[in-house]
C-alpha positions in Angstrom: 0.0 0.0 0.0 0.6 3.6 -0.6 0.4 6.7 -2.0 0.7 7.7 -5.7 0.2 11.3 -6.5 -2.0 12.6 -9.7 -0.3 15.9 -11.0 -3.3 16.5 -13.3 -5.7 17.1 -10.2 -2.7 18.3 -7.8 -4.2 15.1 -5.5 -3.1 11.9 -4.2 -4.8 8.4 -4.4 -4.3 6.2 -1.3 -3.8 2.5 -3.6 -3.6 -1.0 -2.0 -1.7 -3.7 -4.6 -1.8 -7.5 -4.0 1.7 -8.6 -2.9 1.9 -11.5 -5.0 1.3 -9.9 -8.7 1.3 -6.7 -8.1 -2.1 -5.8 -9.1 -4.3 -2.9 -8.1 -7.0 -4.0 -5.4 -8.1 -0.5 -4.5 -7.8 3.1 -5.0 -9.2 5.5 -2.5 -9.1 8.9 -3.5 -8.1 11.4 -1.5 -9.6 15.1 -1.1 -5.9 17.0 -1.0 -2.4 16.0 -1.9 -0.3 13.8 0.4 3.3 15.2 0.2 6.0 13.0 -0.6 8.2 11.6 2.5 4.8 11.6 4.6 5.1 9.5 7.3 1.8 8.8 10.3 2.8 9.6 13.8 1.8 7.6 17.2 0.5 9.8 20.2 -0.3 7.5 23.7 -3.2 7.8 24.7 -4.6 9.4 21.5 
């Protein structure tokens, strides 16, 4: 899984792939663009 950004719409697709060939199992997309190097953070107790 991750992100692959569309330049035509500025915006960012969030795309899971099977692991075994590759393919496309989903595309969510996304309402802004996710900027490249993005990384999710942990907060206890959040």
């Amino acid at each position: 899984m991750g992100f692959a950004y569309d330049r035509a719409r500025n915006g960012s697709d969030f795309v899971i792939l099977d692991a075994q060939t590759l393919e496309e199992t989903a595309r969510i997309t996304l309402p802004g663009r996710v900027p490249h190097g993005f990384h999710g953070n942990w907060f206890e107790g959040a």
